[in-house]
MDAnalysis code that builds the backbone (N, CA, C; Angstrom):
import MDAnalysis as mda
import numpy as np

u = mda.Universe.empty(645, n_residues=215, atom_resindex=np.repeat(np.arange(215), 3), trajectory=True)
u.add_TopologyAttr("name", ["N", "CA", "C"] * 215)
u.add_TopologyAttr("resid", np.arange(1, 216))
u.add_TopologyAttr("resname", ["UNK", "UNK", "UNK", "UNK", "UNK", "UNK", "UNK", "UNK", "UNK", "UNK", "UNK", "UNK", "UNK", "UNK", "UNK", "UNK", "UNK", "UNK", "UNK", "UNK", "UNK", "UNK", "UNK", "UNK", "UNK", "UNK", "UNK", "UNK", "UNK", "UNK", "UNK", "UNK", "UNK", "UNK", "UNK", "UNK", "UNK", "UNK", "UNK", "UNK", "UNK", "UNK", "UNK", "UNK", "UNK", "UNK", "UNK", "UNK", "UNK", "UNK", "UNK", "UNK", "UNK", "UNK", "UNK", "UNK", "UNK", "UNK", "UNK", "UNK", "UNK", "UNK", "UNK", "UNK", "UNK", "UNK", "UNK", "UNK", "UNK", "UNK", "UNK", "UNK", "UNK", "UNK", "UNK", "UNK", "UNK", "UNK", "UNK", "UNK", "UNK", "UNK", "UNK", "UNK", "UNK", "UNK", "UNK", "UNK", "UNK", "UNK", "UNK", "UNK", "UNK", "UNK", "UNK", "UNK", "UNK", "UNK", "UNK", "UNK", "UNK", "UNK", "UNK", "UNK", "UNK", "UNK", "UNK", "UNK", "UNK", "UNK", "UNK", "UNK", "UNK", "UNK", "UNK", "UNK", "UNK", "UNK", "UNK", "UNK", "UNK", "UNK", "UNK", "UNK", "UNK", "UNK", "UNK", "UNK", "UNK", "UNK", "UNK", "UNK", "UNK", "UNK", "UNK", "UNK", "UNK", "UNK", "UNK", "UNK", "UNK", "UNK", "UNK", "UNK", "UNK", "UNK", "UNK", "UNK", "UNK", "UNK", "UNK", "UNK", "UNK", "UNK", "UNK", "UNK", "UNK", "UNK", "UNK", "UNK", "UNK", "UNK", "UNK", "UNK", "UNK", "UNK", "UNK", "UNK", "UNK", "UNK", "UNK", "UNK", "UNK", "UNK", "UNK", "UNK", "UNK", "UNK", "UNK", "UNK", "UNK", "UNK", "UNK", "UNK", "UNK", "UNK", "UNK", "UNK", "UNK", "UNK", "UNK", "UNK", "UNK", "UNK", "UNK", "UNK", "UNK", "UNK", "UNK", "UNK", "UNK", "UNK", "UNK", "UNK", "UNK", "UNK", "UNK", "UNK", "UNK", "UNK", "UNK", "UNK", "UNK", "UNK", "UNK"])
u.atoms.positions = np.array([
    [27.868, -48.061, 27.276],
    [26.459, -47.928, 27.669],
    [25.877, -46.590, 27.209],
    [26.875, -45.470, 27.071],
    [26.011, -44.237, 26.721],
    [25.811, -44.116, 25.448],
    [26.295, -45.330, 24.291],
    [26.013, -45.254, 23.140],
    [24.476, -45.605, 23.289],
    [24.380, -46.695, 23.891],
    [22.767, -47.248, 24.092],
    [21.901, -46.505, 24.565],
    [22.357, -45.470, 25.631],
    [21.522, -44.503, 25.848],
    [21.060, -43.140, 24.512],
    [22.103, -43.130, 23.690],
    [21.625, -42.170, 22.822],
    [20.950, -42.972, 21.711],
    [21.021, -43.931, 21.471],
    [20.284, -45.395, 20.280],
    [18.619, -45.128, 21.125],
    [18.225, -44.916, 22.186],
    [17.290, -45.022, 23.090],
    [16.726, -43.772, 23.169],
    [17.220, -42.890, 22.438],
    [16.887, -41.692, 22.732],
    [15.361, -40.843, 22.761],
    [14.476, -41.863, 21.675],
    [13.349, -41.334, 21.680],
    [12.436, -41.639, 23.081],
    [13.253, -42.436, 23.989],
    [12.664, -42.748, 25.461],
    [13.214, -41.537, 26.238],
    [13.380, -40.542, 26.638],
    [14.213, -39.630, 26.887],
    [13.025, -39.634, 28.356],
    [12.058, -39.051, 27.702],
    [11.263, -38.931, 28.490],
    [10.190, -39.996, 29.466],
    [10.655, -40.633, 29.061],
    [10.296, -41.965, 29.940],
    [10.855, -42.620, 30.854],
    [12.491, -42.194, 30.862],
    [13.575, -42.117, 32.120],
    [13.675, -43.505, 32.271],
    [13.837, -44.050, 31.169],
    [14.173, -45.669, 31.206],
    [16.042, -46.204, 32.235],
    [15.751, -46.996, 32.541],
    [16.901, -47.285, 33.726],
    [18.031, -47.725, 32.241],
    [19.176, -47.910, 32.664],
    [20.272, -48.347, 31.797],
    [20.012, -49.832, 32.107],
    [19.828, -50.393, 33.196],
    [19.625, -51.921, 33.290],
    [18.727, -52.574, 32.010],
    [17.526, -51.513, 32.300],
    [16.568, -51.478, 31.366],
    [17.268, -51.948, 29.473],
    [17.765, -50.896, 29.259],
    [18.044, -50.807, 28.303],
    [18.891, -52.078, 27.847],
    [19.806, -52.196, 28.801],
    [20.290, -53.748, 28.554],
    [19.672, -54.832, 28.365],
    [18.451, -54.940, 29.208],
    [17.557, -55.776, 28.808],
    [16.875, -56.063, 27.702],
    [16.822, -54.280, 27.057],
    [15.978, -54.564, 25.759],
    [16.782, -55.445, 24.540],
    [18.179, -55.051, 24.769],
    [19.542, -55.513, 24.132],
    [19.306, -56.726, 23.907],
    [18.773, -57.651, 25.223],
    [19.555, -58.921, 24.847],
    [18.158, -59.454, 24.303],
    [16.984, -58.978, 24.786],
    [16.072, -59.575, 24.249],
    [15.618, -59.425, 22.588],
    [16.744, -57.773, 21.805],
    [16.551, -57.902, 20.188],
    [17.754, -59.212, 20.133],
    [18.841, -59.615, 20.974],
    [19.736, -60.678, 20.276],
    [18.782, -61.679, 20.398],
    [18.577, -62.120, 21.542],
    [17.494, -63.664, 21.826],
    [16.321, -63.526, 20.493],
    [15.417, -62.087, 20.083],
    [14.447, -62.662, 19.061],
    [15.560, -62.479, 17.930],
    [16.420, -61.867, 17.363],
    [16.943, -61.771, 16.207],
    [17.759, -63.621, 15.995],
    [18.418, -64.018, 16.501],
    [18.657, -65.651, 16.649],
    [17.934, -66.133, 16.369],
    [16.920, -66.204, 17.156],
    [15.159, -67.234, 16.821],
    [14.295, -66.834, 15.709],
    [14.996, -66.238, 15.265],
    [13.855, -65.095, 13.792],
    [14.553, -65.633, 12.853],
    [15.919, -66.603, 13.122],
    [16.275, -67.052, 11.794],
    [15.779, -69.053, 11.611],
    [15.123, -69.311, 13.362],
    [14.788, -70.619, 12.949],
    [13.279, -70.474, 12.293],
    [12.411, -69.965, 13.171],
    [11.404, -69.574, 13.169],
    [10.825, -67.827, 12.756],
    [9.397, -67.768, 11.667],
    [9.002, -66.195, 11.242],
    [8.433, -65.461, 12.588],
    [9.150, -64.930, 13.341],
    [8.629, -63.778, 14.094],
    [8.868, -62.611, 13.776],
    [9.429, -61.962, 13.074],
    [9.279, -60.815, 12.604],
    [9.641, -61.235, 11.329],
    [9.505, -59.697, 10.087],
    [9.768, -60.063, 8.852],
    [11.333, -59.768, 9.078],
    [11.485, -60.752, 8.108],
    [13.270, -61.103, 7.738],
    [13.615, -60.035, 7.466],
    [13.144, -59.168, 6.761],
    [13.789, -57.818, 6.161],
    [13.989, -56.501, 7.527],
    [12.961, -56.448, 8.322],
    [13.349, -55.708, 9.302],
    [14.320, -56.314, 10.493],
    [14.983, -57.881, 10.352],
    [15.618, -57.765, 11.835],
    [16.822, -57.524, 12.085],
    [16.678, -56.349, 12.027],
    [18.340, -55.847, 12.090],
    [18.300, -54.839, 13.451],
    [19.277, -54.990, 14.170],
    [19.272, -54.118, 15.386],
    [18.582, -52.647, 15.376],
    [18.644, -51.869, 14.212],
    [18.312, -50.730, 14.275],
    [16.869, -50.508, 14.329],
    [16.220, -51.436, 13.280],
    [15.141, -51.677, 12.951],
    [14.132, -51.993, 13.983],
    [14.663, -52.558, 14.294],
    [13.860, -53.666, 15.393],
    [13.621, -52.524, 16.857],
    [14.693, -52.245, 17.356],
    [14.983, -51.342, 18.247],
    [13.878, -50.307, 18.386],
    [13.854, -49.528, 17.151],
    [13.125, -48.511, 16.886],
    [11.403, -49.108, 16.317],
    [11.524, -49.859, 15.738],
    [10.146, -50.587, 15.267],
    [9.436, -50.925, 16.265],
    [9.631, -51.784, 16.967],
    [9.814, -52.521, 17.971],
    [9.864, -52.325, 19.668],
    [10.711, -52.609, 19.745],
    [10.842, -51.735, 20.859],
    [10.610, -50.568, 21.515],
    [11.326, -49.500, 21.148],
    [11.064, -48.555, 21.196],
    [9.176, -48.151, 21.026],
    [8.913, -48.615, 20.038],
    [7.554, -48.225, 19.821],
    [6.403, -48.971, 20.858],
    [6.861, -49.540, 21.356],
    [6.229, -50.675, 22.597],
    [6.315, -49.968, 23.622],
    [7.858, -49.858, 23.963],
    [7.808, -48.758, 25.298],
    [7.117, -47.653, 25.677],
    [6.833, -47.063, 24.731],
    [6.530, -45.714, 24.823],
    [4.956, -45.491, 25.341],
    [4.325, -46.862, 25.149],
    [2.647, -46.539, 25.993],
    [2.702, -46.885, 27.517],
    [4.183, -47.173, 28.161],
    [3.996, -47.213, 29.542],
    [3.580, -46.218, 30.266],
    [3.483, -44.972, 30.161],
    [2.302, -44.178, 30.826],
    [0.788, -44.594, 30.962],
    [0.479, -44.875, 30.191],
    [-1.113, -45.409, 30.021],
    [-0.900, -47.056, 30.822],
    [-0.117, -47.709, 31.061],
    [-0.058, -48.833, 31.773],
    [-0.303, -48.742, 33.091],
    [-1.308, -49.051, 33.781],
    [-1.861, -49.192, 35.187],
    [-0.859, -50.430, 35.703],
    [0.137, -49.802, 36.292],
    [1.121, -50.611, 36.606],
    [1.111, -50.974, 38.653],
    [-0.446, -50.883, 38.678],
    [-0.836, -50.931, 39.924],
    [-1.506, -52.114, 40.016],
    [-1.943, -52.675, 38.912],
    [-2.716, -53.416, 38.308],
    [-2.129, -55.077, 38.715],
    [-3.030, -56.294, 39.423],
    [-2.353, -57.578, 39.639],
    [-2.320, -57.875, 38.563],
    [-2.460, -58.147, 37.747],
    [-3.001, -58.745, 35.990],
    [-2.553, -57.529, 35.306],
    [-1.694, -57.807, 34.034],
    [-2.113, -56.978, 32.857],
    [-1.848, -58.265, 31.608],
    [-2.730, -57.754, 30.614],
    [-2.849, -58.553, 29.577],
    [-2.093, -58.166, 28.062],
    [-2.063, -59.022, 27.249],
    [-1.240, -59.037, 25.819],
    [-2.248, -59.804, 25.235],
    [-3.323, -59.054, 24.653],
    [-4.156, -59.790, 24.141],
    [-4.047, -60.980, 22.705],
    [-2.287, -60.389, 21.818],
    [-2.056, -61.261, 21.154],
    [-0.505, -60.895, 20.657],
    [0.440, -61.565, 21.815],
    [1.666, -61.320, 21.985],
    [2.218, -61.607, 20.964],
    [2.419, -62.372, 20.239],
    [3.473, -62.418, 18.478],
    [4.774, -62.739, 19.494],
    [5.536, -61.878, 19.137],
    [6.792, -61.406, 19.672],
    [7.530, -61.146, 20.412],
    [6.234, -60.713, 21.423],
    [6.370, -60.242, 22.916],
    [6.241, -58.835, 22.937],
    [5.748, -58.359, 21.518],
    [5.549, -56.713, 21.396],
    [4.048, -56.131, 21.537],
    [3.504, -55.720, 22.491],
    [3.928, -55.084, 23.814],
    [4.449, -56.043, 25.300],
    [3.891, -56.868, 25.204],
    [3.806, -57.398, 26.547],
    [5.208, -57.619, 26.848],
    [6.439, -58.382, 26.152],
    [7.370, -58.392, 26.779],
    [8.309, -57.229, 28.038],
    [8.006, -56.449, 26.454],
    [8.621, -54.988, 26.188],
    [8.314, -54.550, 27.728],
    [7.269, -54.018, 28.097],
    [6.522, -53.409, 29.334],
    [6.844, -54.625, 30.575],
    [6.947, -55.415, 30.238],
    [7.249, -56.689, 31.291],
    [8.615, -56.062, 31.933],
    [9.653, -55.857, 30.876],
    [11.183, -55.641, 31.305],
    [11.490, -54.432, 31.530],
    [10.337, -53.468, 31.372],
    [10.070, -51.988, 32.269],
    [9.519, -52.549, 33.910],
    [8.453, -52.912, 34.252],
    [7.661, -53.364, 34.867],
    [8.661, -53.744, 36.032],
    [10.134, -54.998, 35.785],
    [10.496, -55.435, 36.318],
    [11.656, -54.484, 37.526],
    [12.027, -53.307, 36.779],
    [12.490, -52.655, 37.177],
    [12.269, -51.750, 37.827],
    [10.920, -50.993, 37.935],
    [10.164, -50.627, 38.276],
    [9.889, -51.105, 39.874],
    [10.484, -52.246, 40.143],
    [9.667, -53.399, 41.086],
    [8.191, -53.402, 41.301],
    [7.605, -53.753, 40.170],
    [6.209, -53.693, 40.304],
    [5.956, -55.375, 40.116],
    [4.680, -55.559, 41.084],
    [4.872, -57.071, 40.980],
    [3.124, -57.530, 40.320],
    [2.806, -56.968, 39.138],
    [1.955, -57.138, 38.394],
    [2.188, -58.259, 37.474],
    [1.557, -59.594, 37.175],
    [1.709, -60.440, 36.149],
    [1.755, -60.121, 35.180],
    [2.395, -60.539, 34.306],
    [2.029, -60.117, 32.440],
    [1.511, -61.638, 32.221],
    [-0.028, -61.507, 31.585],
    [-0.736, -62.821, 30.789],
    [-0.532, -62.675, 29.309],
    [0.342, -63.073, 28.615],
    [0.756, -63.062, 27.082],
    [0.022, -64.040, 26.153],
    [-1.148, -63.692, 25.492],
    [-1.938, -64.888, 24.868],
    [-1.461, -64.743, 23.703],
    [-1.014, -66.141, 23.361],
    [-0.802, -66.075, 21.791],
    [-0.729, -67.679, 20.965],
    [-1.410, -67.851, 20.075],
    [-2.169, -69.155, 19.950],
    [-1.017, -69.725, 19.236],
    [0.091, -69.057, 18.819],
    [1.247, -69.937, 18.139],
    [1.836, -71.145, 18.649],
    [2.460, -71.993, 18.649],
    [3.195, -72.954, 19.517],
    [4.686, -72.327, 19.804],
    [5.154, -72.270, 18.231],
    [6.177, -71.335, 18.169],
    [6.626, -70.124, 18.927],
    [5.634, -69.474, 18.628],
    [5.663, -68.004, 19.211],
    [5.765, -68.099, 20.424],
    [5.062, -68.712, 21.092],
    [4.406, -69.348, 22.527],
    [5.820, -69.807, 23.368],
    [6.401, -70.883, 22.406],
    [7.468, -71.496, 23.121],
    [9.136, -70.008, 23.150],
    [9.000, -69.171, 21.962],
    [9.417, -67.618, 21.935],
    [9.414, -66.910, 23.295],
    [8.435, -67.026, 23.440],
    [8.065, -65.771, 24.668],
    [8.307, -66.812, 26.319],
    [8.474, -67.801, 26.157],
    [8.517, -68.833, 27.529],
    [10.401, -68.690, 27.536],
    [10.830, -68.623, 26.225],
    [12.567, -68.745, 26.570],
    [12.874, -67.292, 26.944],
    [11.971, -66.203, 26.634],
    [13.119, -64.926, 26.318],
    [12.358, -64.607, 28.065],
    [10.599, -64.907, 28.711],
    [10.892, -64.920, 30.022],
    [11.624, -65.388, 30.909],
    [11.964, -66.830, 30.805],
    [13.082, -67.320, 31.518],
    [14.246, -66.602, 31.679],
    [15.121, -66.066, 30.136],
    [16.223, -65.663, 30.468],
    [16.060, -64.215, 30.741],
    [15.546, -63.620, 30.627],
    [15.315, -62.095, 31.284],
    [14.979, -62.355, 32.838],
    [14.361, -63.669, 33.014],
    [13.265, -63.385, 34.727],
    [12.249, -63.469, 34.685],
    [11.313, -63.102, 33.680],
    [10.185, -61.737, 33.636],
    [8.913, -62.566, 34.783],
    [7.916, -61.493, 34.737],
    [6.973, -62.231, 35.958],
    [5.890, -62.319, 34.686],
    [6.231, -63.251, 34.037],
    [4.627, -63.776, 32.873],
    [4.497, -64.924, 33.003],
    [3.458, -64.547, 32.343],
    [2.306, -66.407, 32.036],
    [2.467, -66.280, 30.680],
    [2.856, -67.592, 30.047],
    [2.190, -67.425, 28.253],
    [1.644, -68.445, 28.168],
    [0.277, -67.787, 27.767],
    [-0.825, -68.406, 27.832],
    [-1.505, -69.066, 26.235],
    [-1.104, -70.066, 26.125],
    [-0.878, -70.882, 24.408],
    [-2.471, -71.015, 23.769],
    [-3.272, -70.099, 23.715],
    [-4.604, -69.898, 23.364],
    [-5.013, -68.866, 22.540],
    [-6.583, -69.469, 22.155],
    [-7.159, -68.220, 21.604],
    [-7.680, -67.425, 22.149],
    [-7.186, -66.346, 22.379],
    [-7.889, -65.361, 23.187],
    [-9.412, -65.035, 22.388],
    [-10.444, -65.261, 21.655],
    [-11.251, -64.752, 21.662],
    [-12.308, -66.492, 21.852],
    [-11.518, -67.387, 22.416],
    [-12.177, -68.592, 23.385],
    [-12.207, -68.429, 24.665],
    [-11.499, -67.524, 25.269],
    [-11.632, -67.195, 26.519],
    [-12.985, -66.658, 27.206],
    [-12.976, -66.753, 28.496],
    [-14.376, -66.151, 28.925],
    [-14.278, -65.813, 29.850],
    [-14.635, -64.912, 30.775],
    [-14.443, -64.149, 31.913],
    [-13.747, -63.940, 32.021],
    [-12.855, -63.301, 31.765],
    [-11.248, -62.981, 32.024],
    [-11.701, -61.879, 33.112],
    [-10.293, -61.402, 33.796],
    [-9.953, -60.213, 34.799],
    [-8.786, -59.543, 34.302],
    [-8.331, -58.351, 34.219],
    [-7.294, -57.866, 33.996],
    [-7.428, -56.207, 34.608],
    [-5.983, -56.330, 34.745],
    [-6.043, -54.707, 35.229],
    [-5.870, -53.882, 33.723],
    [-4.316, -53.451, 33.176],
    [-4.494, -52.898, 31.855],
    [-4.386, -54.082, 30.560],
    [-5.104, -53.784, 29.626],
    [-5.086, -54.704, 28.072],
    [-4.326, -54.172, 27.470],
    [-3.793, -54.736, 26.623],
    [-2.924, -53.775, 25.388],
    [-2.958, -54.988, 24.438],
    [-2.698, -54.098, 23.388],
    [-2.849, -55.199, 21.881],
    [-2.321, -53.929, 20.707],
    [-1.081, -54.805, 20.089],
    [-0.982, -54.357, 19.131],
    [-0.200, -54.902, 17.853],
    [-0.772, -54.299, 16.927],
    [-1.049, -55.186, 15.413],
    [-1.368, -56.607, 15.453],
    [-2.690, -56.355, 15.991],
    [-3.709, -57.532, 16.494],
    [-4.741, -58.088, 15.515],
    [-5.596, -57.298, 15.984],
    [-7.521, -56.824, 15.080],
    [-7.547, -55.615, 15.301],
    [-8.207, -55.728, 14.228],
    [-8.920, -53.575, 13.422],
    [-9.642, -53.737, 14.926],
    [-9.398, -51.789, 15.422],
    [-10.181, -51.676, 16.463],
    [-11.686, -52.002, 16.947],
    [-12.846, -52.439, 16.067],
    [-14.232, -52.548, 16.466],
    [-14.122, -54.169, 16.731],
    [-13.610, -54.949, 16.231],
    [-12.760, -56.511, 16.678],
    [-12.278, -56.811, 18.002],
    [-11.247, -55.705, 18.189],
    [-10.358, -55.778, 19.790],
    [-12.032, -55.135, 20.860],
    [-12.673, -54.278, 20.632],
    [-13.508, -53.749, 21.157],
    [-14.369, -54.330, 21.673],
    [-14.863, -55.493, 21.007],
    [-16.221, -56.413, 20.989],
    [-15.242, -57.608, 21.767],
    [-14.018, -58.327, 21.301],
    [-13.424, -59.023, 22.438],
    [-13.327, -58.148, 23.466],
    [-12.942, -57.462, 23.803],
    [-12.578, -56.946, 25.317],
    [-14.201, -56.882, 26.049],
    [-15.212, -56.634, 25.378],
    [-16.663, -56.085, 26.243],
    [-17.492, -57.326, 26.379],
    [-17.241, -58.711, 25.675],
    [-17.656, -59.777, 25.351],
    [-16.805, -60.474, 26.539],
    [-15.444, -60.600, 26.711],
    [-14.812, -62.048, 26.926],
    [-13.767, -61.005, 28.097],
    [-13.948, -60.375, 28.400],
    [-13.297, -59.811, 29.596],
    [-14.622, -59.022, 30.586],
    [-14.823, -59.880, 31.771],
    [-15.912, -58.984, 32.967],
    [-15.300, -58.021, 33.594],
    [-13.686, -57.615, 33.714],
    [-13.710, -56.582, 34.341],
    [-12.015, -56.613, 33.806],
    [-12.008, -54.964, 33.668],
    [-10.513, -54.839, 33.124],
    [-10.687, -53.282, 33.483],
    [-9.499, -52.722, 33.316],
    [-9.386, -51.327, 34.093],
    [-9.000, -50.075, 32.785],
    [-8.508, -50.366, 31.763],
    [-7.980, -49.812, 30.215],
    [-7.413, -50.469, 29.200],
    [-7.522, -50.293, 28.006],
    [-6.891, -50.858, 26.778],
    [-6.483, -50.076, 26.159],
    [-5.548, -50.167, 25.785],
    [-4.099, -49.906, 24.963],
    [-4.138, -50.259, 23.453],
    [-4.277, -49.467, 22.981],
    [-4.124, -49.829, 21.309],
    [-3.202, -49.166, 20.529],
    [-2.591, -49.785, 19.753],
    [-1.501, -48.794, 18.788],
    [-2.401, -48.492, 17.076],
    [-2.642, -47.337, 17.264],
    [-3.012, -46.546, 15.707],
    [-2.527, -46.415, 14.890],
    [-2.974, -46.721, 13.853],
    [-1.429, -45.914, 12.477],
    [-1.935, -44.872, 11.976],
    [-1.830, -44.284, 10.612],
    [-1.863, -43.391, 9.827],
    [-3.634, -43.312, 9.509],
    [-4.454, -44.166, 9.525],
    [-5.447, -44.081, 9.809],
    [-6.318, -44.051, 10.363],
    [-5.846, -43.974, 11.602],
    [-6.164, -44.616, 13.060],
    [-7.477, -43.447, 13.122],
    [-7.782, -42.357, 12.729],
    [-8.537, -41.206, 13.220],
    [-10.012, -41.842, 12.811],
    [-9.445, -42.310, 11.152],
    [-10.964, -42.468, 10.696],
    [-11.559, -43.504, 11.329],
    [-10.385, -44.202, 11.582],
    [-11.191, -46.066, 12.208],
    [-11.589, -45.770, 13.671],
    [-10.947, -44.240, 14.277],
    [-11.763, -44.098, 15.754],
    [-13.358, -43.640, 15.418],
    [-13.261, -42.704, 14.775],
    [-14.429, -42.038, 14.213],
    [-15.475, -43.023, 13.562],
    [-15.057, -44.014, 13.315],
    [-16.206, -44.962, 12.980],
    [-16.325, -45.981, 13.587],
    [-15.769, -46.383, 14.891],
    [-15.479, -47.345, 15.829],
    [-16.759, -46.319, 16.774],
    [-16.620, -44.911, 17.156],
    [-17.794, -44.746, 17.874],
    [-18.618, -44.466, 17.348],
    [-19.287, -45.028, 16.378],
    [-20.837, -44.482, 16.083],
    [-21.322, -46.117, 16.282],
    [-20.506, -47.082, 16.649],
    [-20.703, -48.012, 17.449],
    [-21.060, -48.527, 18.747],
    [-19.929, -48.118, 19.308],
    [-19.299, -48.308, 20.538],
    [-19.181, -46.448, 21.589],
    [-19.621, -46.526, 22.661],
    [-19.040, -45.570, 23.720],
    [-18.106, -46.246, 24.524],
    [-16.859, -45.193, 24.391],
    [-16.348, -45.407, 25.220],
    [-15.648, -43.840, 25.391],
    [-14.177, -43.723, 27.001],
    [-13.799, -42.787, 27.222],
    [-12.216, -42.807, 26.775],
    [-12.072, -42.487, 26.015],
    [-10.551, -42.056, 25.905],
    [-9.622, -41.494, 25.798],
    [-7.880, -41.485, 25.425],
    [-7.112, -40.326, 25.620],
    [-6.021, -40.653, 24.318],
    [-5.950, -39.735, 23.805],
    [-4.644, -39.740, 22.575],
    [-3.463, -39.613, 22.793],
    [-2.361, -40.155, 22.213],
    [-0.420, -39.548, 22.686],
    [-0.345, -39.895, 21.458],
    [0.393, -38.977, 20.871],
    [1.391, -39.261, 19.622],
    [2.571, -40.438, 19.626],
    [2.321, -40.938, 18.068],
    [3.656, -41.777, 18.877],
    [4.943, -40.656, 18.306],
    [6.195, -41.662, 18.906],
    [7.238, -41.100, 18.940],
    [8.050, -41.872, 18.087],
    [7.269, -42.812, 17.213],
    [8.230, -43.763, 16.201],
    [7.435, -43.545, 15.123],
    [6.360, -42.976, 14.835],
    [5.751, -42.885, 13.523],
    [4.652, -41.854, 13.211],
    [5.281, -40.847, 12.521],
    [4.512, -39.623, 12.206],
    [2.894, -39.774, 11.504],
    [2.020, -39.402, 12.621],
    [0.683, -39.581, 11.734],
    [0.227, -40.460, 12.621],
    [0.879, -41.402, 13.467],
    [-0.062, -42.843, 14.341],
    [-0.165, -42.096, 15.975],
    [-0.726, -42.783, 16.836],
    [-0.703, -42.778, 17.852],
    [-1.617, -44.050, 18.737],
    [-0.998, -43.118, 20.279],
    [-1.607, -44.408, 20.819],
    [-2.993, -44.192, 21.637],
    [-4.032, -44.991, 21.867],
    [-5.215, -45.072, 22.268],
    [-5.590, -45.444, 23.677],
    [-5.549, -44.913, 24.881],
    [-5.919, -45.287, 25.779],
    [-7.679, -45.075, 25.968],
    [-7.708, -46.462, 26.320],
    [-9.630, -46.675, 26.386],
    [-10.351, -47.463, 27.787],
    [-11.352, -46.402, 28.073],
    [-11.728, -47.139, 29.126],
    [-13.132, -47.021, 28.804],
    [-14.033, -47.780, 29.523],
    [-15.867, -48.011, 29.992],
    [-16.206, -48.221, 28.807],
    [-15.947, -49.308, 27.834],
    [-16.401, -49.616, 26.340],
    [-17.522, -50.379, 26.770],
    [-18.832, -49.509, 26.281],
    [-20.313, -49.878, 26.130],
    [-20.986, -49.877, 24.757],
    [-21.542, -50.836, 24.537],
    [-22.082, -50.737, 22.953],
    [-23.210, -50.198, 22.924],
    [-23.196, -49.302, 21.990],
    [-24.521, -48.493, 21.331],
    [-25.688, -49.217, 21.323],
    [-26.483, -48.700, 21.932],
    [-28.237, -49.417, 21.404],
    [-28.856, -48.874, 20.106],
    [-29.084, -49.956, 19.555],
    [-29.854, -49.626, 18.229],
    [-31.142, -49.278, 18.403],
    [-31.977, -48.335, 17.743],
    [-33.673, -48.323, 18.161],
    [-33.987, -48.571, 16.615],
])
């Protein structure tokens, strides 16, 4: 186990449980298996290390910004289960008894994320839709990542969600300019963290997204 703890290492500071970590374990074996019937990740990255650190790891790391107080939190377009799983099998340990709603319009993917909740436990819904058919939604925190370019995720969340509490976005290497031109749109309030898996990206915590009036 303390090999896994040092493989984990860029969570240091996030004081992830060892249970935890086991969990993340079985859930890279459960998608690495199913990644060879079905494309959920690219073939070329699923290799334990990869994945771990790609993946995982890079998922975990916005649980600070997760309002884990929250009855509802959302996965505005789960793939993989990256974020929503990921934070689900923090969440659980945690004993926090917040739902995870995982939307993701695949069948595949869909039927993905229904086996790897079962065998983990997890407390989700996967919800086999398009999230930008939805309407009134409620949620406590959103998160979405490698979804839609941010002014996309922005206009779904202020459109098709009446009340949500923050959103979660993962940035890359360009992420500054696409904020910088996302508000001469949009107001909103937010907060930056570096990530800890990729030099140059970070992550986006956003709240009170109001759209600009044109005169």
């Amino acid at each position: 186990m303390d090999n896994y703890l040092q493989k984990y290492s860029l969570l240091k500071e996030q004081n992830v449980s060892r249970e935890t970590l086991l969990e993340f374990e079985m859930f890279i074996s459960i998608l690495k298996k199913k990644n060879e019937e079905i494309n959920i990740i690219s073939k070329e990255t699923a290799k334990d290390d990869i994945i771990r650190e790609r993946h995982v790891i890079d998922s975990a790391q916005i649980i600070d910004f997760v309002d884990l107080n929250s009855t509802i939190i959302t996965d505005i377009g789960s793939g993989g289960g990256m974020p929503g799983i990921i934070i689900s099998i923090m969440a659980k340990k945690l004993n926090n008894s917040a739902k995870f709603y995982l939307y993701e319009k695949s069948h595949h993917k869909s039927a993905f994320l229904r086996k790897v909740s079962r065998e983990l436990k997890l407390n989700t819904e996967v919800i086999q839709e398009n999230i930008f058919e939805a309407q009134n939604l409620e949620s406590g925190t959103i998160m979405a990542r490698a979804f839609k370019p941010l002014p996309i995720v922005l206009d779904l969340v202020y459109k098709n969600f009446s009340n949500y509490k923050n959103l979660i976005l993962f940035m890359g290497k360009n992420g500054e300019k696409i904020l910088e031109d996302a508000l001469k749109n949009w107001d909103f309030n937010f907060e930056k963290k570096k990530s800890i898996t990729s030099e140059g990206s970070f992550i986006l915590n956003i709240k009170n997204i109001t759209k600009k009036v044109k005169y």
